[in-house]
C-alpha positions as CSV (number, residue, x, y, z in Angstrom):
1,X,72.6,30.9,26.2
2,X,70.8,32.5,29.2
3,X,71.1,36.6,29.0
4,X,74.2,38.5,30.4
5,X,73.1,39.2,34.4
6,X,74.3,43.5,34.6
7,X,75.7,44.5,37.8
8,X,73.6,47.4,39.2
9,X,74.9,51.1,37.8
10,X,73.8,54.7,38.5
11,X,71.8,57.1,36.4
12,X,74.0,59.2,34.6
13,X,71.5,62.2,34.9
14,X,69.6,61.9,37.2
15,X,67.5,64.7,38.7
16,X,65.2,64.9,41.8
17,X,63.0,67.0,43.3
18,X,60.2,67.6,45.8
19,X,56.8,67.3,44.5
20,X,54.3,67.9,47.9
21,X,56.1,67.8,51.5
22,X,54.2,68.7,54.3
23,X,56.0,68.2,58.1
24,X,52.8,67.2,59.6
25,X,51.4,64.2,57.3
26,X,52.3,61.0,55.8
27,X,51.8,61.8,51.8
28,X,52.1,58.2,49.4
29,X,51.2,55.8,47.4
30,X,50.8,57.4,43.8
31,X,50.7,54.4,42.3
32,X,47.5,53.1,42.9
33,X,46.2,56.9,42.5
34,X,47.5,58.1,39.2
35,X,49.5,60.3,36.9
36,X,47.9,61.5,33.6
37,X,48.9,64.0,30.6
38,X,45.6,66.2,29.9
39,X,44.2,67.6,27.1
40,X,45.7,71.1,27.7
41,X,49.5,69.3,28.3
42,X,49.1,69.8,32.0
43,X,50.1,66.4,34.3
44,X,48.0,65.7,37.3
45,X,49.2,63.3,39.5
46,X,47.5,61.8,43.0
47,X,48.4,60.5,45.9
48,X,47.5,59.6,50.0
49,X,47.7,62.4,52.8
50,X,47.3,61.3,56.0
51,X,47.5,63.9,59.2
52,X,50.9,62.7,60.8
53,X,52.8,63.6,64.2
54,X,56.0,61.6,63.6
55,X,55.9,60.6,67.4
56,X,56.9,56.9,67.2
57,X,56.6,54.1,64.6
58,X,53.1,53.0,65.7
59,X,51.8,56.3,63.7
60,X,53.4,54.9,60.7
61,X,52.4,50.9,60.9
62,X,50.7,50.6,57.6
63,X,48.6,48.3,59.4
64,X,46.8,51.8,60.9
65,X,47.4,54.2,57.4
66,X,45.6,51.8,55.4
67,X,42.5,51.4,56.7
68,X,40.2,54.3,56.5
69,X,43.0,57.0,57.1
70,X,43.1,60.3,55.5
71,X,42.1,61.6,52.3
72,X,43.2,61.0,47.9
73,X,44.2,64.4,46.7
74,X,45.0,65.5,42.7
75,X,48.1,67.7,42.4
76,X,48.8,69.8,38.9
77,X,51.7,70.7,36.9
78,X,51.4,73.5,34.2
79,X,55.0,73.4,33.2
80,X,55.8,70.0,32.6
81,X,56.8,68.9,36.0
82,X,59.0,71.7,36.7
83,X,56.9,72.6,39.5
84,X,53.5,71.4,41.3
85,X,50.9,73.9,42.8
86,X,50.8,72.1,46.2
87,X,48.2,75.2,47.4
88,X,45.8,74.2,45.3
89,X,45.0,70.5,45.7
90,X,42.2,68.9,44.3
91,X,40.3,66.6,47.0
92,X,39.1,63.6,45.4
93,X,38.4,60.8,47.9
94,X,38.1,60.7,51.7
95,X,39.0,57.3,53.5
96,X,36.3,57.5,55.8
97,X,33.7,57.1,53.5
98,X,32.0,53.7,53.5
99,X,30.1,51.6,50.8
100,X,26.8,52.9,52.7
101,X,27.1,56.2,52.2
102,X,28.4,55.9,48.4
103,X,25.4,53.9,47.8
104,X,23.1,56.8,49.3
105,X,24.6,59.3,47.3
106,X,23.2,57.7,43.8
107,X,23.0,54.7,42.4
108,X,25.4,52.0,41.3
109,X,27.0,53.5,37.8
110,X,26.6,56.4,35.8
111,X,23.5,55.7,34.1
112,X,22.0,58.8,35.1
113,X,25.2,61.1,34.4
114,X,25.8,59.4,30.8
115,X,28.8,57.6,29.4
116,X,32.7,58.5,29.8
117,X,34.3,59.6,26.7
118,X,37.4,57.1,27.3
119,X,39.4,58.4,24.1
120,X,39.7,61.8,25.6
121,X,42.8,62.8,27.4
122,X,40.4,64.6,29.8
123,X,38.7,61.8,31.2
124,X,40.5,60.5,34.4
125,X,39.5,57.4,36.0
126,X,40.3,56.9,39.5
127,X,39.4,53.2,41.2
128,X,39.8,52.0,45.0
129,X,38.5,49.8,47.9
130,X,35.9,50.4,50.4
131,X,36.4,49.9,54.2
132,X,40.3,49.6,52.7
133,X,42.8,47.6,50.0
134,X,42.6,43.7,50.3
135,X,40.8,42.9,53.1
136,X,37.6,39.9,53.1
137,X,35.2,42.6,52.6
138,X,36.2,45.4,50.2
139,X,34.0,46.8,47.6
140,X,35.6,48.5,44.4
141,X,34.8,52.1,44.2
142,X,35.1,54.2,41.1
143,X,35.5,57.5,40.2
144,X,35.6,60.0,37.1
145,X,36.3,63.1,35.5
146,X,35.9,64.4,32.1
147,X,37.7,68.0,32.5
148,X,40.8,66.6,33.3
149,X,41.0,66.1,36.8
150,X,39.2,69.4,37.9
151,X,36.0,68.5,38.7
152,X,34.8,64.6,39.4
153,X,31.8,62.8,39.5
154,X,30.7,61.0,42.2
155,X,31.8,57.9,44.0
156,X,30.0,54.7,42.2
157,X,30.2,51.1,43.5
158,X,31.5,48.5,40.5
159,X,29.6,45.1,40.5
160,X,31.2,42.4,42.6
161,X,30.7,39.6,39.8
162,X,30.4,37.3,42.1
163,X,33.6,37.8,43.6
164,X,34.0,37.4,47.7
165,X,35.9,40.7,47.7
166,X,37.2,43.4,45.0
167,X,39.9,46.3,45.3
168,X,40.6,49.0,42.6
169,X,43.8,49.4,42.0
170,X,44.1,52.7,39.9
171,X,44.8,50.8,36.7
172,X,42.8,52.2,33.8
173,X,44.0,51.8,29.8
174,X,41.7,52.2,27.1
175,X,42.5,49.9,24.4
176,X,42.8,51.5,20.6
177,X,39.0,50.2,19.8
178,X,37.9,52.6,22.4
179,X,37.2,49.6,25.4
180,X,38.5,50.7,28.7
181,X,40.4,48.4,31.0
182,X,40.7,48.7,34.6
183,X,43.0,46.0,37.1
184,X,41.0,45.0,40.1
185,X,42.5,42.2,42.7
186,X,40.0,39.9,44.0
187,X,40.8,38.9,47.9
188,X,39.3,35.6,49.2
189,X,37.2,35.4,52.1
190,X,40.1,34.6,54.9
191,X,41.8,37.6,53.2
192,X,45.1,35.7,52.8
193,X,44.9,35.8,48.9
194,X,44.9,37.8,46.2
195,X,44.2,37.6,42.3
196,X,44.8,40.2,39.6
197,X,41.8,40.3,37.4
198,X,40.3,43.0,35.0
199,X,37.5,44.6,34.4
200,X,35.9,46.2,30.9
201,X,33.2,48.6,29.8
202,X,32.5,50.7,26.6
203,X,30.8,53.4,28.0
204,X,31.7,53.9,31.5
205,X,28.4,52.6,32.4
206,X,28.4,49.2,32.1
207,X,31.4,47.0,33.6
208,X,31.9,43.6,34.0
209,X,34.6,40.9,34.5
210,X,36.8,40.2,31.4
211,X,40.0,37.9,32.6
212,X,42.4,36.9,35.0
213,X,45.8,37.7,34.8
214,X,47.6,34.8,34.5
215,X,46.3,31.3,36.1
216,X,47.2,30.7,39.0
217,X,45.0,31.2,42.0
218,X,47.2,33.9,43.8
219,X,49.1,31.6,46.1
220,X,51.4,29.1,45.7
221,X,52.6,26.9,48.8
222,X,50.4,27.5,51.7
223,X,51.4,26.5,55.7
224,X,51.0,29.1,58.8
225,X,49.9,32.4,58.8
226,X,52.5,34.5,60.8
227,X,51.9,38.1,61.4
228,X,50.2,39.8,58.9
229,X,51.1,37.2,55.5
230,X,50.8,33.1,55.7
231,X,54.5,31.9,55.4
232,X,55.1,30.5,52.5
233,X,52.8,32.0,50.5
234,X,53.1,34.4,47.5
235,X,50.2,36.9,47.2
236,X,50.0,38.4,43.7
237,X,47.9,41.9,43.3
238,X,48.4,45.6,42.3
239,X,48.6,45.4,38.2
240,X,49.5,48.1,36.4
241,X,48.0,47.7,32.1
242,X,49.5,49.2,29.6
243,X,49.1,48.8,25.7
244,X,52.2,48.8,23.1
245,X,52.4,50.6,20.0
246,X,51.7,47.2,18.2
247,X,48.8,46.1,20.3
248,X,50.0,44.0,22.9
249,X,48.5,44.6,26.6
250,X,51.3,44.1,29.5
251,X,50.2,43.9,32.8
252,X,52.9,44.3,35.9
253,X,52.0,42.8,38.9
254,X,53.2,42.7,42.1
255,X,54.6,39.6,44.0
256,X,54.9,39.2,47.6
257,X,56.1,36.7,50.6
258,X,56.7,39.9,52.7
259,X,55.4,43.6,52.1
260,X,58.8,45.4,53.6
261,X,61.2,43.5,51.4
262,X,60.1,40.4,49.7
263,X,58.7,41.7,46.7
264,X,59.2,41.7,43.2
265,X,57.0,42.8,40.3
266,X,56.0,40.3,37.6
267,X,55.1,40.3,33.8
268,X,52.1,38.8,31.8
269,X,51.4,39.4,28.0
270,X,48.1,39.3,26.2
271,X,47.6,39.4,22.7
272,X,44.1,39.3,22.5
273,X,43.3,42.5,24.1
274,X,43.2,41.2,27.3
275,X,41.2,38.5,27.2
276,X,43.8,35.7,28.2
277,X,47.3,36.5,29.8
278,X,50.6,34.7,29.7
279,X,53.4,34.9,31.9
280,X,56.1,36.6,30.2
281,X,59.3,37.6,32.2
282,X,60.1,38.3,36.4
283,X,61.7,42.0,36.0
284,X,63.1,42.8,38.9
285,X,64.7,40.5,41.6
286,X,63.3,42.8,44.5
287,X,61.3,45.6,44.0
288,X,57.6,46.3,43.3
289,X,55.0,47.3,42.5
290,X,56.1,48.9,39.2
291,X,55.3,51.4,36.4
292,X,55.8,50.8,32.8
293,X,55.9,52.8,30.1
294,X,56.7,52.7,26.3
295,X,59.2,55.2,25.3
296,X,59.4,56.8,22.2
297,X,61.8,54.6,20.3
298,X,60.0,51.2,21.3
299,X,62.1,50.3,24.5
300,X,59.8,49.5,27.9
301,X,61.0,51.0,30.9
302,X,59.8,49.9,34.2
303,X,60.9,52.1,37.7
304,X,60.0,50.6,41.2
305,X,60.9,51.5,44.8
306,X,63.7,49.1,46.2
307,X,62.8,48.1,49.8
308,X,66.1,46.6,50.7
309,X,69.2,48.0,51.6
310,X,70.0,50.5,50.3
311,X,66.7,51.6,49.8
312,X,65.2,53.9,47.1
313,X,64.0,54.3,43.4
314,X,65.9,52.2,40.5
315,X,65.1,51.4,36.8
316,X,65.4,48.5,34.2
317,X,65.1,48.8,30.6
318,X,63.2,46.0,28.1
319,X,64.8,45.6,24.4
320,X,62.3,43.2,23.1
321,X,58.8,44.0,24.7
322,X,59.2,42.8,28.1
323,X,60.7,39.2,27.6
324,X,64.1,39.9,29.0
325,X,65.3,43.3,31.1
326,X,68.7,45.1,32.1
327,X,69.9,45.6,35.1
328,X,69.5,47.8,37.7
329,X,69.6,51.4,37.1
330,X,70.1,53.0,40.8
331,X,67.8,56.4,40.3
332,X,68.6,56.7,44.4
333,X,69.4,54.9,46.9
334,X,69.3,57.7,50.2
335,X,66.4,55.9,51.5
336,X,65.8,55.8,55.4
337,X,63.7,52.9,55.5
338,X,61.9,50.6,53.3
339,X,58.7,53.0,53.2
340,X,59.1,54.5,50.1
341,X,58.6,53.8,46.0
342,X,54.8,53.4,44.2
343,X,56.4,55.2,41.7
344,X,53.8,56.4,38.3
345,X,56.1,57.2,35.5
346,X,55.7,59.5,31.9
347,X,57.6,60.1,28.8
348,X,57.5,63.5,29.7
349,X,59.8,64.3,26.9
350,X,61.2,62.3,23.9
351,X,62.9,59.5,25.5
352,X,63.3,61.3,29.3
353,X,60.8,60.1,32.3
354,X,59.4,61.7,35.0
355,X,58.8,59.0,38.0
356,X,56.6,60.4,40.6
357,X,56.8,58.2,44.0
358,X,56.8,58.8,48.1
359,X,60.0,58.8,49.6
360,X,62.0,59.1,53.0
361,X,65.3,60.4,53.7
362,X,68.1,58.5,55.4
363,X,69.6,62.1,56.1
364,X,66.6,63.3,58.5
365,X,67.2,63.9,62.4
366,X,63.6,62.0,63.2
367,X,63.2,58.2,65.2
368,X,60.8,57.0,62.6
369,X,63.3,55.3,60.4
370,X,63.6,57.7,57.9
371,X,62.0,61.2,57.6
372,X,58.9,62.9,56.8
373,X,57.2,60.7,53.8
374,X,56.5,63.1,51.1
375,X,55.8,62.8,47.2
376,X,58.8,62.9,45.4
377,X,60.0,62.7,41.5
378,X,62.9,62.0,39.1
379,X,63.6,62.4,35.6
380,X,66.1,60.9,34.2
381,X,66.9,59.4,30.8
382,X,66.9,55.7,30.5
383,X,70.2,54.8,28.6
């Protein structure tokens, strides 16, 4: 028999909280930036700030924010997530910056600098896309620290592999025989596809191509291109690795016909350590992308923002390692607009998450649909 379909339900507890607000910028998109645990049991978490007026809804066209637009900033938590010291930001990338001028500043890897340590909690690695995310001609860049987010070395370019075009997607695991993983989508040369692929290396130094994530060639049924996405295509990018307490590599990815709504995050399965992916289960029916994490007792939780009405933050909960999910758990739903979710979530404490995302307010006196976007989180405990 097909599984029990759950009607969505509210959280029973729960709690949210402002993480960085500022009235004047657009702050997002932690998801494809990061949220770590440290050696010293500090969380660092990073996300997009963008100077903002709020004037009309042409400031706020993604179309404009992602491409070459502000700056990638750490934030810190010494208490567990109780608070965030927004005054003391750690700058880590400006969206300006071009593959010319990384390449001026050094060379291609980290020969000179010596390998990453990937088994350390302390060593961060931070990957994106130079002019901007999937376009024809994006180059991956990568970025690392090794004292835990303080300090970072700089910018490198990864190889291309042969590929037309690359974009990091802030996806880094390192596998339990030390090999660090990192998702990448490949765009093709029209820019109106995208593959998830991975990346390897043992050192830090060296990285090449190790897989494709599942086998398809990123779109399905292909006939006009209307606006800024071919209709009737279905774009796949954005995975998110993680590996289970037995092994197993999962990979979310998202799924798209249309970036406001028409979305929903994907699951593929590898038992070889990444090497070869199977598709395993569609979690959410809208929604992506989104954040897994293993909890404590063995149960997979995956958080995304929900783009349609009502918009906000929700939940489901795997029993059996990703192959089948819950329902909906409704974390919020006061959403202005669909501009909101790339949530990075962390058993912060035995069986209790902390979801860090961007959010706007339905409750906010401002024409933009929705208020100021800011970086918000939730903990809650998935039951």
């Amino acid at each position: 028999m097909p599984p029990r379909q759950h009607a969505p339900r509210p959280a029973s507890d729960a709690e949210h909280s402002i993480v960085y607000r500022r009235e004047d910028a657009f702050c997002g998109w932690p998801f494809y930036c990061g949220l770590w645990r440290v050696a010293n049991g500090d969380l660092v978490a990073g996300f997009k700030k963008i100077p903002l007026a709020y004037r009309d809804m042409a400031e706020i066209s993604h179309d404009r924010l992602t491409y070459r637009q502000g700056d990638l900033y750490l934030i810190r938590s010494v208490d567990n997530g109780r608070t965030w010291n927004g005054d003391e930001l750690t700058h880590v990338h400006p969206l300006d910056i071009g593959a010319d001028e990384i390449l001026a500043r050094g060379a291609r890897d980290y020969r000179a600098e010596g390998p990453l340590e990937f088994a350390s909690p302390d060593t961060l690695i931070m990957t994106g896309a130079v002019p901007a995310f999937l376009k024809p001609d994006s180059q991956p860049w990568l970025r690392a620290s090794t004292d835990g987010g303080r300090t970072w070395r700089r910018h490198i370019l990864l190889p291309m592999g042969g590929f037309p075009a690359l974009s990091g997607c802030g996806s880094s695991l390192t596998r339990s025989d030390g090999m660090n993983l990192i998702g990448l989508a490949m765009t093709t040369e029209d820019g109106w596809a995208n593959r998830p692929l991975v990346y390897a290396s043992r050192d830090g130094i060296d990285w090449h191509f190790l897989s494709f994530i599942g086998t398809e060639d990123g779109t399905t049924f292909v006939s006009t291109r209307q606006g800024s996405f071919i209709f009737g295509a279905i774009g796949r990018f954005y995975p998110r690795l993680i590996e289970l307490s037995d092994g197993t590599i999962l990979a979310a990815v998202r799924a798209q016909r249309d970036a406001r709504n028409v979305i929903w995050t994907e699951l593929y399965r590898s038992a070889d350590g990444g090497l070869t992916w199977t598709f395993l289960s569609r979690i959410t029916d809208w929604g992506a992308p989104g954040d897994l994490a293993q909890l404590s007792d063995g149960r997979i939780v995956c958080v995304y923002g929900y783009r349609v009405r009502p918009p906000g933050l929700r939940a489901r909960i795997s029993e059996d390692s990703g192959a089948t999910w819950g329902g909906d758990i409704v974390l919020r739903n006061d959403g202005g607009s669909w501009d909101l979710g790339y949530p990075r979530i962390i058993e912060h404490e035995p069986n209790r998450l902390l979801a860090l995302y961007y959010m706007n307010l339905a409750n906010e006196p401002v024409r933009t649909k929705g208020g100021v976007r800011h970086i918000a989180q939730t903990t809650f405990t998935p039951d």
